[in-house]
C-alpha positions in Angstrom: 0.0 0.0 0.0 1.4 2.8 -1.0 2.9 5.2 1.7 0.6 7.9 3.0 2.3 11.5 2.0 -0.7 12.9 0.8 -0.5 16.5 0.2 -4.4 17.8 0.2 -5.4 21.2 -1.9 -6.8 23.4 0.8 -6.8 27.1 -0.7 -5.6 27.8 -4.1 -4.4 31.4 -4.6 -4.8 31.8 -9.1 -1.8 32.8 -10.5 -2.5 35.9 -13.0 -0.8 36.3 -16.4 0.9 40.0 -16.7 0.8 40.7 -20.4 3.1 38.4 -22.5 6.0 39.4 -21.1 7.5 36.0 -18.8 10.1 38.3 -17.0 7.4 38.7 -14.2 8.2 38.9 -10.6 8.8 36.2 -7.8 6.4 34.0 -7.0 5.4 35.4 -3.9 4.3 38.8 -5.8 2.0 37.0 -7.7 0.3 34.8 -5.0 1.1 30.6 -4.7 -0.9 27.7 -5.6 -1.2 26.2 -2.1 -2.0 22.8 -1.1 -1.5 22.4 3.2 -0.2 18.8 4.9 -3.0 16.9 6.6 -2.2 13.6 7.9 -4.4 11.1 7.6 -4.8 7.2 8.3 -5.5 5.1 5.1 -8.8 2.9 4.1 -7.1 0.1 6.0 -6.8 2.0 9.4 -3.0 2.3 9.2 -1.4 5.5 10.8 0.2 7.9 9.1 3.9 7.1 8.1 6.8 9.8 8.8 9.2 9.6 6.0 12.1 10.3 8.5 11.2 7.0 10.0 12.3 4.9 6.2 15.5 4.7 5.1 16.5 5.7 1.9 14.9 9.2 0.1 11.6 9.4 -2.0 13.2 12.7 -3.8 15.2 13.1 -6.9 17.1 15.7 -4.5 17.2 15.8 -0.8 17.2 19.2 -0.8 14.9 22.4 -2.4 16.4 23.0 -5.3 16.6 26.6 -7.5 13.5 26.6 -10.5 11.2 28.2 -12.8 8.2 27.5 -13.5 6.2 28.2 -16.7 2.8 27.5 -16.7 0.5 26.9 -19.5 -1.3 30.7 -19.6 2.4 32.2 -20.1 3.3 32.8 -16.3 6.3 31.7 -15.7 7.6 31.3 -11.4 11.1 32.1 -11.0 13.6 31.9 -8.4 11.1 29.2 -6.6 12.8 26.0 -4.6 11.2 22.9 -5.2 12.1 19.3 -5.0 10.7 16.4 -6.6 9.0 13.3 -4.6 9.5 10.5 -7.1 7.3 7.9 -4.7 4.3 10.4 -4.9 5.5 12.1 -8.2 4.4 15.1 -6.7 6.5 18.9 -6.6 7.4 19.8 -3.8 7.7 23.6 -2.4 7.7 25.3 0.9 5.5 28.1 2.3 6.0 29.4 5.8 8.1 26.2 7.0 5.5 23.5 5.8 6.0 21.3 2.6 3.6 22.0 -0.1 2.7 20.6 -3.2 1.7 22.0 -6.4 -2.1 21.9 -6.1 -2.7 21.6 -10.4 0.0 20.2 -12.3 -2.0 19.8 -15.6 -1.7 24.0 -15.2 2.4 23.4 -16.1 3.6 24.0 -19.1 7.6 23.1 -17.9 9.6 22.9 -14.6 13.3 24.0 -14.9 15.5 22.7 -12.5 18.6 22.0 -11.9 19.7 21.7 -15.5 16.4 19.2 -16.0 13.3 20.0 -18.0 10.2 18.1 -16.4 6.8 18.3 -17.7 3.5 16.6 -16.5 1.5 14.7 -19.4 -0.4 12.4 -19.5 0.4 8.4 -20.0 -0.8 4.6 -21.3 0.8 1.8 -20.2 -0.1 -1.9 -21.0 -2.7 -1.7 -18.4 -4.2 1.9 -17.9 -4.0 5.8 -18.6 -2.9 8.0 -15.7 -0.8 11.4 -15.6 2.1 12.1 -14.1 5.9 14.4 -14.4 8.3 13.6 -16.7 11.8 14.7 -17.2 11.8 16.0 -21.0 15.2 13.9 -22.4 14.4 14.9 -26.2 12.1 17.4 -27.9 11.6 16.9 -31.5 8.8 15.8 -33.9 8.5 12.8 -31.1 9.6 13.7 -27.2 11.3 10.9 -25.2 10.4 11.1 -21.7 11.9 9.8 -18.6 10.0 8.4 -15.9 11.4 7.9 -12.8 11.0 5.2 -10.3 11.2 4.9 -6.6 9.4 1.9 -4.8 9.0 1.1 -1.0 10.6 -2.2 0.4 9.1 -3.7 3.5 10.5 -6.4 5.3 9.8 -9.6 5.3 9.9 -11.5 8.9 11.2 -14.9 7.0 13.4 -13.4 5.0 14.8 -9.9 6.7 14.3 -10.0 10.2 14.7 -7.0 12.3 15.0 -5.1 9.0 13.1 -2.0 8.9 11.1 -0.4 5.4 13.3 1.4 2.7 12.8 3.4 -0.3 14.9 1.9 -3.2 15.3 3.3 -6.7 14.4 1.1 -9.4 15.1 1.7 -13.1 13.1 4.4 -14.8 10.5 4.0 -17.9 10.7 5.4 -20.7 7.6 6.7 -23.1 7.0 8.5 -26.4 5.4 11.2 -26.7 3.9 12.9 -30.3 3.5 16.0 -30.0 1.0 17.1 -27.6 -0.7 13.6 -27.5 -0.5 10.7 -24.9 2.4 9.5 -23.7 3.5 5.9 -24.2 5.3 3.2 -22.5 8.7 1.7 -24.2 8.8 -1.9 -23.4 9.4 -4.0 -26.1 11.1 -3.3 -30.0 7.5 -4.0 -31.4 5.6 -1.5 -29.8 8.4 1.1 -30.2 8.3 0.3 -34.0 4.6 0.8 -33.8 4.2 4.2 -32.1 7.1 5.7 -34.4 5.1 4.9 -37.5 5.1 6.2 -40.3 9.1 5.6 -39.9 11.4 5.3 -42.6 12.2 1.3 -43.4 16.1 2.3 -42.0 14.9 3.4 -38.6 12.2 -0.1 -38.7 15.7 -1.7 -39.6 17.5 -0.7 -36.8 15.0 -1.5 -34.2 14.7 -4.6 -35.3 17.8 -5.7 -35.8 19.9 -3.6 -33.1 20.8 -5.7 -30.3 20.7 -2.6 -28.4 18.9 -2.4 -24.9 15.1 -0.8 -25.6 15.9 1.2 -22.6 19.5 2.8 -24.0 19.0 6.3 -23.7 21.6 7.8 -26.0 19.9 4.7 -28.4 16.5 5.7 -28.6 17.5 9.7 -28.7 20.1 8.8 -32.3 16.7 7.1 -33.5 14.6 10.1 -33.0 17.1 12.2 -34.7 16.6 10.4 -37.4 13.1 11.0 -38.0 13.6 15.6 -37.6 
């Protein structure tokens, strides 16, 4: 069951576009979208978990870092520290000493930070369609996007006695993205071949002959290259 962090929209404070001009003030001049902590005990009665009490991190960063944010009316937050919670996939900011998440994601148009582009789309895998942020790796005619992974290990009393629950990165996902449209898992050569059509017979070539990992980054960006 997935670990309760849940970060609640309480008030929401609308962020107002100032002409078309993105060199607008700090975020705190033009007002925050605000969502406060509440803790809360799950559908199953268990208590609310402290992530201080689990070893490992949730976050890309352990730390706030520096970003901007542009939002999809042409706003664009600078100077604002935020820090991404891969467990919840949720951005995380504070506001007078609590942590706070951003209350409407589908409102972003790009997060900048720390050298990283993210964006939040949304996504099909083999089994359902949900939404979620993405670190933008390519931006072309197709966008290759990065999803990363953190799960939560408890312990087993056969097998790890005495251990105590962790949060361990596992390998990320990657999907494919055309143009604005839904975003799509990468799992096998077949259905990369598939979402990349119409393709060129040498790109179909190469993915079906390379012997290539499907998951190779530098890989799958020389075959979107291919296709500007």
């Amino acid at each position: 069951m997935r670990l309760l962090l849940i970060i609640l929209p309480i008030l929401i404070l609308t962020l107002h576009a100032i002409g078309q001009d993105h060199n607008t003030p700090k975020a705190e001049e033009l007002g925050q979208e605000i969502a406060k902590i509440k803790q809360l005990e799950s559908m199953h009665g268990e208590k609310y978990m402290d992530v201080k009490q689990i070893a490992g991190s949730p976050y890309l960063y352990r730390n706030f870092v520096s970003a901007s944010i542009l939002k999809i009316n042409g706003v664009e937050i600078k100077d604002i520290l935020l820090r991404y919670n891969i467990y919840n996939d949720a951005m995380d900011f504070k506001k007078d000493g609590k942590v706070l998440s951003i209350a409407f994601p589908s409102e972003i148009y790009k997060i900048r930070m720390d050298g990283k582009v993210f964006i939040y789309t949304p996504y099909m895998t083999e089994r359902n369609v949900s939404a979620g942020y993405f670190q933008l790796i390519y931006e072309g005619k197709y966008h290759l996007l990065k999803k990363y992974e953190i799960v939560l290990k408890k312990p087993d009393a056969r097998t790890q006695p005495g251990d105590s629950a962790r949060f361990v990165a596992a390998p990320p996902h990657y999907f494919l993205q055309y143009g604005d449209g839904m975003a799509h898992l990468i799992d096998t050569r077949k259905r990369l071949t598939r979402y990349l059509q119409p393709a060129p017979q040498e790109v179909i070539n190469q993915i079906q002959s390379s012997k290539t990992k499907i998951h190779d980054e530098k890989w799958l960006i020389g075959l979107l290259e291919k296709l500007e």
